[in-house]
C-alpha positions in Angstrom: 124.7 210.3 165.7 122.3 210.8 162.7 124.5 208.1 160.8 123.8 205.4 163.8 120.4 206.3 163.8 120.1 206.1 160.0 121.7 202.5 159.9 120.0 201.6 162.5 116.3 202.7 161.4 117.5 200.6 157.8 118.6 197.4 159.6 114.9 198.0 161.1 113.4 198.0 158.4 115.3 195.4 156.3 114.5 193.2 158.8 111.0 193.9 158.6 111.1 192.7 154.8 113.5 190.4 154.7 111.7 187.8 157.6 108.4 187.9 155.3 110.3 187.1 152.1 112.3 185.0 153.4 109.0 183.0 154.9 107.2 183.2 151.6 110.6 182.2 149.7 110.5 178.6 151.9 106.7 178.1 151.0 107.5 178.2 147.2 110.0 176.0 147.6 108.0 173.6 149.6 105.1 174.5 147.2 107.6 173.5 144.3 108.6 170.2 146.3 105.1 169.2 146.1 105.1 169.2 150.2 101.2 170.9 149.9 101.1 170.5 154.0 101.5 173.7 155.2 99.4 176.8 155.0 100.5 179.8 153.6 99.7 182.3 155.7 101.5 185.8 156.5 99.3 188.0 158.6 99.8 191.7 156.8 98.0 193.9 154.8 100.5 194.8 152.7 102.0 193.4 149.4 103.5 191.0 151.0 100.2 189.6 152.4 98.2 190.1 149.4 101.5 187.5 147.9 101.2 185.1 150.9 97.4 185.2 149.9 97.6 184.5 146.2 100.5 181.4 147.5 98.0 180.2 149.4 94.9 180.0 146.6 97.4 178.8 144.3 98.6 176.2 147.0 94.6 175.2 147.0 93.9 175.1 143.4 97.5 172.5 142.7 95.5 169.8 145.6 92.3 170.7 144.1 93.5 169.7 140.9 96.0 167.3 142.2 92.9 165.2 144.1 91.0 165.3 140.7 93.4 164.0 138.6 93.5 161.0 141.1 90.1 160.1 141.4 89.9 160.2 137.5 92.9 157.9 137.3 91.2 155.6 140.0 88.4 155.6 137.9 90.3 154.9 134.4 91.9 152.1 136.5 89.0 150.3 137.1 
């Protein structure tokens, strides 16, 4: 009985880790992909949303720069 409850309470718990990683794991990858379309966002106060957080800034900062870089191009261009 206490073993059932103990695997049980774990997969719990797993799950309530893995789904967030595995979230954040798919926005770095789209991040890395340069698809910048899609927010960030992972509503927790925990590590895990204090990560999704800093993904997101980052995610801001690369088009920030990203629409920089293009208007100074445009500009060398001409």
């Amino acid at each position: 009985m206490a073993l059932a409850l103990a695997v049980g309470l774990g997969m719990l718990l797993a799950g309530g880790i893995a789904r967030p990683v595995e979230h954040l794991s798919r926005a770095a990858i789209r991040i890395q992909r340069g698809r910048m379309d899609r927010e960030v966002s992972l509503q927790r106060r925990d590590e895990l949303g204090k990560l999704a957080d800093a993904m997101e800034r980052m995610r801001r900062v690369i088009l920030e720069r990203d629409e920089q870089l293009r208007l100074m191009l445009a500009q060398v261009a001409h």
